[in-house]
BAMAR-63790 format. One line per 4 residues: number of its first residue (from 1); for each residue x, y, z of C-alpha. Coordinates in nm, 3 decimals, always signed. Last residue first. Layout:
BEGIN
NUM = X/Y/Z | ...
// end
This chain:
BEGIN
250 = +7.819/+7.673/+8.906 | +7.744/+7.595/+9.259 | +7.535/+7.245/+9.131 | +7.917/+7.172/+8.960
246 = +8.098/+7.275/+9.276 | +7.858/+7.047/+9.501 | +7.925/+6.771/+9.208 | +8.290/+6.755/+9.234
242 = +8.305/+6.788/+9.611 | +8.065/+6.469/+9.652 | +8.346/+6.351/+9.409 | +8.624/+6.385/+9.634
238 = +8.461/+6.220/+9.939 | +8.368/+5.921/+9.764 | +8.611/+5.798/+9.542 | +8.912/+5.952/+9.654
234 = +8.826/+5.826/+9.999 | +8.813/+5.496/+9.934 | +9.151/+5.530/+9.755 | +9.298/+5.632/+9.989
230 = +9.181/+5.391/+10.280 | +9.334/+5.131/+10.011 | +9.628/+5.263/+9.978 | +9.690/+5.338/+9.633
226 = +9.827/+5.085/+9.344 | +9.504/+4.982/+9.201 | +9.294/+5.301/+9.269 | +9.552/+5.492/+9.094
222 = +9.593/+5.259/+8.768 | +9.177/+5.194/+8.738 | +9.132/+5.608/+8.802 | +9.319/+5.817/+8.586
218 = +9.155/+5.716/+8.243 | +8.875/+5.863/+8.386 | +8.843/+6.189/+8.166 | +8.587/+6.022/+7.891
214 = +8.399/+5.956/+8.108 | +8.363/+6.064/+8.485 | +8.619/+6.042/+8.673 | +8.466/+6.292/+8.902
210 = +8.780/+6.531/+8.945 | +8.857/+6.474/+8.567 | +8.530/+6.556/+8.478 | +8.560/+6.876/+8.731
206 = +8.858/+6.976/+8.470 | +8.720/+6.894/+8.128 | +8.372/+7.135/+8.236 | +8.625/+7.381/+8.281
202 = +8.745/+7.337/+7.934 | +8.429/+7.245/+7.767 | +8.228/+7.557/+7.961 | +8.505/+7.808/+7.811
198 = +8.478/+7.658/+7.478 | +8.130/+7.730/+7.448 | +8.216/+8.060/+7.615 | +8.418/+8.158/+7.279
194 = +8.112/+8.063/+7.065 | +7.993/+8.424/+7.198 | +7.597/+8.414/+7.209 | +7.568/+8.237/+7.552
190 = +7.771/+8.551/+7.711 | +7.493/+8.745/+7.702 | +7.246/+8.582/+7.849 | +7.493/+8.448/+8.123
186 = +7.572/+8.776/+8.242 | +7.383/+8.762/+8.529 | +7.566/+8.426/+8.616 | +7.919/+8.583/+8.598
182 = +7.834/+8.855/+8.834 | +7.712/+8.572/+9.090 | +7.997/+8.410/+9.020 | +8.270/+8.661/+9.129
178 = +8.581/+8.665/+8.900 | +8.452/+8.951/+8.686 | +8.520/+9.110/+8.330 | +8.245/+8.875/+8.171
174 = +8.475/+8.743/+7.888 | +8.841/+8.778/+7.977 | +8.726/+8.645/+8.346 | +8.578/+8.313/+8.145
170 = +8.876/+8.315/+7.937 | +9.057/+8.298/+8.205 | +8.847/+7.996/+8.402 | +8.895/+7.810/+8.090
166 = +9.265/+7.814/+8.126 | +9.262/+7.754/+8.499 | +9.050/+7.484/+8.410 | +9.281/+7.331/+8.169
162 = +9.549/+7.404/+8.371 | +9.411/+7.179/+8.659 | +9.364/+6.897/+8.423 | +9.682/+6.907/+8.316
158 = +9.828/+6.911/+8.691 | +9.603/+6.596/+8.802 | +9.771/+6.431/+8.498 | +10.091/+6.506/+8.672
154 = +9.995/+6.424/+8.974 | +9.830/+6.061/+8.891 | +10.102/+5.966/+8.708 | +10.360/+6.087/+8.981
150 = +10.121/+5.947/+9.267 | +10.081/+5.613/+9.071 | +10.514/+5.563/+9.041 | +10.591/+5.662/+9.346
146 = +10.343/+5.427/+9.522 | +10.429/+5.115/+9.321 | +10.818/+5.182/+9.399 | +10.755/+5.229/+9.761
142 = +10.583/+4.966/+9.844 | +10.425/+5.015/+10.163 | +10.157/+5.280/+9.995 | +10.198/+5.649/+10.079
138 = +10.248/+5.763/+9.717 | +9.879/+5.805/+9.746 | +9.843/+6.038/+9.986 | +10.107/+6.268/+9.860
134 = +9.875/+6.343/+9.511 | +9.567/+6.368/+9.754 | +9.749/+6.650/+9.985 | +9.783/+6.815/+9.613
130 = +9.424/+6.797/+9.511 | +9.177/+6.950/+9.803 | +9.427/+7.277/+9.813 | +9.458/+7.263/+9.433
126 = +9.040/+7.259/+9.438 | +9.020/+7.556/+9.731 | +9.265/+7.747/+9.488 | +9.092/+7.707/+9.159
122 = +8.740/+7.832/+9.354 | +8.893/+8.088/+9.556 | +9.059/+8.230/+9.226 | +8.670/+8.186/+9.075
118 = +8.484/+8.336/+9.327 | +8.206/+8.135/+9.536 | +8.349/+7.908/+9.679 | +8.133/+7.749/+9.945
114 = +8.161/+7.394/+9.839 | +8.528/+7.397/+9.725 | +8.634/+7.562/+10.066 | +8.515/+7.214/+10.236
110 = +8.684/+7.007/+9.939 | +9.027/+7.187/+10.056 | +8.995/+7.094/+10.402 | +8.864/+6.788/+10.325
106 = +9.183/+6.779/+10.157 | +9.367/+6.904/+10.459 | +9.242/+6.600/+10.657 | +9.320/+6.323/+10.379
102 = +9.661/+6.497/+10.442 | +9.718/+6.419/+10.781 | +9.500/+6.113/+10.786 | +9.821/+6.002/+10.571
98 = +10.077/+6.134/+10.779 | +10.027/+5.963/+11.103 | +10.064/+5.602/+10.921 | +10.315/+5.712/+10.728
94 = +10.668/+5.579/+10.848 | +10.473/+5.223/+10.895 | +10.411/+5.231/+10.532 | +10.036/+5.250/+10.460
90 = +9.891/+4.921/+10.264 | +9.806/+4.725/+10.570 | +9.629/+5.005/+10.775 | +9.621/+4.956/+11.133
86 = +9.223/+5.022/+11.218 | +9.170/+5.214/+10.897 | +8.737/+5.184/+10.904 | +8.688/+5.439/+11.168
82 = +8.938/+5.683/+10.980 | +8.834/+5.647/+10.643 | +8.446/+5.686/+10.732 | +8.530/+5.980/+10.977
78 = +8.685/+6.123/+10.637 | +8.329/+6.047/+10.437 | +8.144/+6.218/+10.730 | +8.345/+6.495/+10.660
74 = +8.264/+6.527/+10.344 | +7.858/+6.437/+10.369 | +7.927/+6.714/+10.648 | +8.079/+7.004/+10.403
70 = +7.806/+6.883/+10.163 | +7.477/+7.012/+10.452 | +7.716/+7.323/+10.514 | +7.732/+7.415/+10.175
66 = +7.337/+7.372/+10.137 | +7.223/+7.551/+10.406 | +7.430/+7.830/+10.350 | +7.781/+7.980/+10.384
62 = +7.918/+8.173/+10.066 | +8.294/+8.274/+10.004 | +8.374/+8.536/+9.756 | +8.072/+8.742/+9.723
58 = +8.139/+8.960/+10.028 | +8.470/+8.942/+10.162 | +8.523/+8.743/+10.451 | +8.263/+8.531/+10.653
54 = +7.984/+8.560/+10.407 | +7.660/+8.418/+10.600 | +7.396/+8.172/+10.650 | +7.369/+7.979/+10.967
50 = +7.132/+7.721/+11.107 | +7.352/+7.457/+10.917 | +7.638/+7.553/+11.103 | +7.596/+7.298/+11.384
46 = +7.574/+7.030/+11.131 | +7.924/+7.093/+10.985 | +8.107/+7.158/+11.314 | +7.980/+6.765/+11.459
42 = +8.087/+6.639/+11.146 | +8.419/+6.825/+11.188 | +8.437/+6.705/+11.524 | +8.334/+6.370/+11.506
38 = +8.672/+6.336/+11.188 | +8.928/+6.512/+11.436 | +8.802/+6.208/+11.720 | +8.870/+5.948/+11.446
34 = +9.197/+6.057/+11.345 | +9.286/+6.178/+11.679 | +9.214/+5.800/+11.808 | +9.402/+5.676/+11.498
30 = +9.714/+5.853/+11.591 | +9.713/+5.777/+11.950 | +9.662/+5.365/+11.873 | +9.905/+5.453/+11.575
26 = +10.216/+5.552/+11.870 | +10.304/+5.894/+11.888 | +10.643/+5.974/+11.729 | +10.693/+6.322/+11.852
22 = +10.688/+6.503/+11.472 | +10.388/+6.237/+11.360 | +10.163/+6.382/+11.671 | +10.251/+6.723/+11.571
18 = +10.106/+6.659/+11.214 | +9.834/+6.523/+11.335 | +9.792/+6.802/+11.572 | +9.839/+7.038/+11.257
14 = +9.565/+6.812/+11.093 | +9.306/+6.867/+11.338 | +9.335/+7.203/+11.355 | +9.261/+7.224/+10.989
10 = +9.025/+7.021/+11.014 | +8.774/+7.221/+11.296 | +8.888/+7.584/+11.092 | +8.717/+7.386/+10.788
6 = +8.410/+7.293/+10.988 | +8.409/+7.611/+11.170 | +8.416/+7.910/+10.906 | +8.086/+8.006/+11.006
2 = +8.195/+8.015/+11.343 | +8.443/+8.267/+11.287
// end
């Protein structure tokens, strides 16, 4: 259990969040679970770096030094968020306990993403990091402006997403495994089939997307302009430190 801690540590944190929002808590309460949800999960990440270990099956979820050292860049990111909201002005007043809310179930989700080590953990740790971001960002006062960017931004989001889980089948089609550790033994092999080429451009598409890296960042100047603004600053740090631990993974 403990090496599960950091994500067990947010997900806690956003069902009290989400309790806090059912009984109307004032944002004074709401920001000081925020902030005290956001020390704990740092706290949680940098006690685990000691440990090493596979808390469920073995080969599908990996705990190391180097997970654990990303999980608390993440976190540290959402602490970030939540010291710097104060009373956010571009949060509807309906939202203000729902949006740490879901910026605390994608850390969740960009947690997973760093110790993923199968590839149906791996697509489902990155929807589970990508969907609370898609609500997020409709959250903005204006209701119009926020519908509008969270439907862009989730249905491109959604594209992307198939394209990896497109790539990703191939990639099980081709090496007959869904662990990664099988799939980099094979790599010799598989480098001589033109069909992993297109594997690697496919999945490769999707983490682009994530990064917003060229040429896959058409995304970002129309969501980062009509997000909230403690949204949007954690989209574009927190997320892509995810991005690039899965990429170093792979």
């Amino acid at each position: 259990m403990a090496l599960f801690l950091p994500e067990t540590v947010c997900l806690l944190g956003a069902l009290v969040l989400f309790c806090a929002q059912v009984f109307g808590a004032r944002y004074g309460v709401v920001w000081g679970l925020a902030l005290l949800s956001g020390v704990a999960a740092v706290v949680a990440s940098v006690w685990t770096w000691p440990l090493a270990g596979e808390p469920f099956f073995p080969g599908v979820y990996r705990v190391d030094f180097f997970s654990q050292f990303v999980k608390a860049i993440i976190a540290g990111g959402f602490l970030f968020v939540a010291a710097i909201s104060g009373r956010p002005q571009t949060v509807r007043s309906d939202a203000w306990a729902e949006m740490p809310m879901f910026l605390l179930l994608a850390t969740t989700g960009m947690m997973m993403l760093t110790s993923a080590m199968e590839l149906v953990t791996l697509y489902i740790s990155m929807e589970l990091a990508a969907y609370p971001i898609y609500i997020a960002v409709a959250l903005h006062r204006s209701r119009s402006i926020g519908g509008e960017s969270s439907t862009k931004y989730m249905l491109q989001g959604m594209v992307a997403s198939a394209i990896t889980l497109y790539g990703l089948s191939f990639l099980f089609g081709l090496s007959g495994s869904t662990y990664l550790g099988t799939i980099s033994s094979q790599l010799g092999t598989l480098a001589t089939q033109p069909l992993f080429w297109l594997v690697v451009l496919l999945v490769l598409a999707g983490f682009l997307f994530k990064l917003a890296a060229f040429p896959f960042h058409f995304w970002a100047p129309d969501t980062y302009q009509t997000a909230p603004h403690e949204v949007v600053t954690f989209v574009a740090t927190a997320s892509k430190v995810a991005a690039i631990a899965v990429l170093c993974r792979v």
